[in-house]
C-alpha positions in Angstrom: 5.0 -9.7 -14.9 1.2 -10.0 -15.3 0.7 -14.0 -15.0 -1.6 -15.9 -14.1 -4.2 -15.3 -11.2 -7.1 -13.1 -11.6 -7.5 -13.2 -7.5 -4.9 -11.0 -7.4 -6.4 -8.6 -9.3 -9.6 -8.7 -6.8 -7.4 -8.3 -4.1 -5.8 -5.3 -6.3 -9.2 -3.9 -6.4 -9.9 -4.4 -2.9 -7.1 -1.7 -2.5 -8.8 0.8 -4.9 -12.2 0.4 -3.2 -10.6 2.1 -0.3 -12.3 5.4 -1.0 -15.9 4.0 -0.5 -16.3 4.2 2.9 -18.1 3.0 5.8 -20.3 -0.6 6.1 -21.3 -1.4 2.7 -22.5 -4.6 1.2 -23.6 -5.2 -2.7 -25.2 -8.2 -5.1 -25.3 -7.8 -8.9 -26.3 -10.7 -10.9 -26.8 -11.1 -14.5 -28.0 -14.7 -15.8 -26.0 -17.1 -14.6 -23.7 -15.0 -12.8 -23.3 -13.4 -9.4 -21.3 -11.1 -7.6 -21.4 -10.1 -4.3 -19.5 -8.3 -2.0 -19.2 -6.6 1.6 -17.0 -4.0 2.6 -16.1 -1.8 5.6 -13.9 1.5 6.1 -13.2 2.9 9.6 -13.4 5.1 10.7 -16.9 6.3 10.0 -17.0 9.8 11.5 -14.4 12.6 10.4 -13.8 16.0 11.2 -15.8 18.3 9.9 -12.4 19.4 8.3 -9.8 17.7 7.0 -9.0 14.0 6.4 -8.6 10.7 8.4 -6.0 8.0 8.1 -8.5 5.0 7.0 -8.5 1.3 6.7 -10.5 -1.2 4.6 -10.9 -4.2 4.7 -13.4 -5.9 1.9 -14.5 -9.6 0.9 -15.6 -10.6 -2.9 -17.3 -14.1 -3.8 -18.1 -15.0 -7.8 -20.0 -18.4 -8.5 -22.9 -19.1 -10.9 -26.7 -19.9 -9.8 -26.2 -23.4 -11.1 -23.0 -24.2 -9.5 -20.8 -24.5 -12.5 -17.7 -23.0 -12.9 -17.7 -19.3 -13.8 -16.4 -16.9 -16.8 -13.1 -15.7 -16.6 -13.2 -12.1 -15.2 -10.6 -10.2 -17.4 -11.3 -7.2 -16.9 -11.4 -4.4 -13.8 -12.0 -0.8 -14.1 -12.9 1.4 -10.9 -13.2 5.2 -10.6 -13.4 6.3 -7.0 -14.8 9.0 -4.6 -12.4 12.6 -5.2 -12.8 12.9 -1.4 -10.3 10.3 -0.4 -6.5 10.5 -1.4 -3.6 8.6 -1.2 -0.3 9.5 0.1 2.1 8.1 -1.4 5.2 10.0 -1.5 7.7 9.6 1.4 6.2 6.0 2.0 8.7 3.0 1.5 8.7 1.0 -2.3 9.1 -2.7 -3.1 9.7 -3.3 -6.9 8.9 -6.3 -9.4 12.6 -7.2 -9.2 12.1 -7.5 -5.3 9.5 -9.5 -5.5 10.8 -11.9 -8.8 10.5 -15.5 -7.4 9.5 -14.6 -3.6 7.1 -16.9 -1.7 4.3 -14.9 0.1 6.7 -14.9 3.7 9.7 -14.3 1.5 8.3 -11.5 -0.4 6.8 -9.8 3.2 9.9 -10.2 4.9 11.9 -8.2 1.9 9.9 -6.0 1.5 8.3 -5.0 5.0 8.0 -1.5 4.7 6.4 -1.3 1.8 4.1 -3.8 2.9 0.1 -1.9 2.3 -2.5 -4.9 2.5 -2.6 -8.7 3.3 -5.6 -11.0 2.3 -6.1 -14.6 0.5 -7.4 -15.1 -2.9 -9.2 -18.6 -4.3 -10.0 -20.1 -7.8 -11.8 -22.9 -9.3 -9.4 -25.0 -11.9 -11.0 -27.7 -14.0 -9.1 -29.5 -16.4 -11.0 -31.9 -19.3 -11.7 -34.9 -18.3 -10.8 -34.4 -14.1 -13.3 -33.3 -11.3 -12.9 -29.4 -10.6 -10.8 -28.7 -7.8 -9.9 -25.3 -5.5 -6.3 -23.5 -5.5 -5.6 -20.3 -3.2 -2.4 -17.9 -2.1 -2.1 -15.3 0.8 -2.0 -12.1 -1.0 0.3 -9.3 -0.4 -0.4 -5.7 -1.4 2.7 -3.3 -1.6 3.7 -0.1 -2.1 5.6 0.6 -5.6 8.1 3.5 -6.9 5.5 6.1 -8.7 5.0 5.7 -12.4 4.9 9.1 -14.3 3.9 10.5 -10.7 0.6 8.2 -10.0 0.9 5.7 -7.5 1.6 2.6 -8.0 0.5 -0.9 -5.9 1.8 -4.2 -7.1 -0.3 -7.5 -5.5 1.8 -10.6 -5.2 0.6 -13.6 -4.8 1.8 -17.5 -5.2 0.7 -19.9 -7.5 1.1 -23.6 -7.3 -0.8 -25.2 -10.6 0.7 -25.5 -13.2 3.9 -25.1 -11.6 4.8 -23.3 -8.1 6.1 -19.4 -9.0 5.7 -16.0 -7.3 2.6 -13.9 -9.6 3.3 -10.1 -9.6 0.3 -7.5 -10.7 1.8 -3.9 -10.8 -1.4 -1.4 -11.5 -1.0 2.5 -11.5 -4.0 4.7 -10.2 -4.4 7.6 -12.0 -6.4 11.2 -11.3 -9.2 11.8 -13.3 -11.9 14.8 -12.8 -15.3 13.1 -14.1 -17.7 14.5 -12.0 -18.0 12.9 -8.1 -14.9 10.9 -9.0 -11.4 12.0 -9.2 -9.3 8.6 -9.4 -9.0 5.6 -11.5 -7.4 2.4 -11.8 -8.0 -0.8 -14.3 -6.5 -4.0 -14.7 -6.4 -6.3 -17.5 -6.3 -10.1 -15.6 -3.9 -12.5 -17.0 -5.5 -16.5 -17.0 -6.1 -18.7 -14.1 -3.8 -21.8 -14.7 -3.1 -21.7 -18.2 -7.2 -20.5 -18.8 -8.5 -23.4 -16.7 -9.2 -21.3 -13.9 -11.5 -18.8 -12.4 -11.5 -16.5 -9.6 -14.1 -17.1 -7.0 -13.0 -15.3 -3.8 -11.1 -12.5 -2.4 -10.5 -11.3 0.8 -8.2 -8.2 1.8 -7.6 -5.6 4.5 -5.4 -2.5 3.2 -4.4 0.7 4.6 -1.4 2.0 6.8 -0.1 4.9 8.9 3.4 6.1 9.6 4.5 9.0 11.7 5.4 12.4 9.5 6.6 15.2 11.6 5.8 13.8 14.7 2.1 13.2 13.1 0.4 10.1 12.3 -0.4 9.8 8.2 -2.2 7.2 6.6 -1.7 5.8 2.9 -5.0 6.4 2.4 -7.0 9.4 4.0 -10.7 10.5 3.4 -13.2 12.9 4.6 -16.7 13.5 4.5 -18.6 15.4 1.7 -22.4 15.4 1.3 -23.4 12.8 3.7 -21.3 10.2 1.3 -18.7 8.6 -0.5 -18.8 6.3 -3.3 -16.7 3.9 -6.3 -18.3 3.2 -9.5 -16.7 -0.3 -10.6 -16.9 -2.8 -13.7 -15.9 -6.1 -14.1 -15.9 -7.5 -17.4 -15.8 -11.2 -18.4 -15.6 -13.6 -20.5 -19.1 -13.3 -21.4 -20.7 -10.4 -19.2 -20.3 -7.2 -18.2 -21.4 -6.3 -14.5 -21.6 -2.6 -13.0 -22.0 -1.5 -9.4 -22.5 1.7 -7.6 -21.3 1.2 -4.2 -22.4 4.7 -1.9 -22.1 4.8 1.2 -22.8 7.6 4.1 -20.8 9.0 6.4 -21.0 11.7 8.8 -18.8 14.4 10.2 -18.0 15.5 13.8 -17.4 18.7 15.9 
């Protein structure tokens, strides 16, 4: 199921970056390239024990100094802050087979309760010989039966070039213990319109609560440890290899 549409994968990420907390914002360039991004989690003050539901909501642009089109980014690998945690179990699944051939109303309608995130992706196509041209499709983010116990998210999305058809990213994130971080996730990005393409924007808000004994629990839950939390991520393409630390304080209450 891992087709074409590397702004699914940003969107993916967008998910995983849950864990860095507050107002952050972040440029990396290398030649050519540039990345930015901005992010926010709320809320920004916790407990001073114990964890919050949270929500994050993040934006990602890619373009090149000189305006051409840029690399393919084909790769994603993110390990995130081991004071955040996701909670999974007892939350409502959607599968690939759900999903298989679902427009982006279709596939939200289905699969409702499962629903974790919403957003829009965009890429530049540019075919020999033809002026380059823009494609986009809503993203949805949902909740996925667990794979060997980690959770899993798959991102949906709709693409219309070369053909219209319903693109499915399933990614696992897995616990880790490396020092400050104690999750990761990685995704290896299938081609933008047959290898034409290139992801250039991504925007997603992602988190959600239900009630659990009478008590409201988010997917996603943080608190505050040393006056911080923070993702190291990579993105790897075609022809460079960018690295960000994104840390970000926080502060704790009563």
């Amino acid at each position: 199921m891992r087709r074409r549409f590397a702004a699914v994968g940003l969107a993916a990420v967008a998910a995983a970056l849950v864990l860095a907390a507050a107002a952050v914002a972040v440029s990396t360039q290398i030649g050519n390239l540039k990345v930015s991004a901005t992010a926010e989690f709320m809320p920004r003050a916790f407990p001073a024990k114990g964890t919050l539901p949270a929500r994050f909501s993040s934006i990602v642009r890619i373009k090149t100094v000189n305006g051409e089109q840029p690399p393919p980014l084909k790769t994603l690998i993110f390990e995130f802050d081991k004071h955040g945690k996701l909670n999974f179990k007892g939350m409502p699944t959607c599968t690939v087979a759900q999903l298989e051939g679902t427009t982006p109303a279709e596939a939200r309608k289905r699969c409702a309760g499962a629903l974790l995130g919403t957003g829009i992706g965009k890429a530049r196509v540019e075919y020999p010989g033809k002026a380059p041209f823009k494609i986009s499709s809503p993203i949805s983010i949902f909740n996925a039966p667990p794979e060997g116990g980690e959770p899993t998210l798959i991102a949906h999305a709709y693409e219309t070039v070369p053909s219209p058809q319903a693109l499915l990213v399933p990614f696992t994130i897995e616990k880790i213990n490396h020092g400050r971080y104690g999750y990761r996730t990685e995704l290896e990005l299938p081609p933008i319109a047959e290898g034409h393409g290139a992801a250039i924007f991504a925007e997603a808000s992602f988190g959600r609560t239900r009630k659990e004994h009478g008590q409201e629990v988010g997917y996603v839950e943080a608190e505050c440890s040393g006056g911080r939390l923070q993702v190291h991520g990579e993105m790897i393409f075609a022809e460079s290899h960018l690295e960000s630390l994104l840390t970000s304080p926080c502060h704790t209450e009563g």
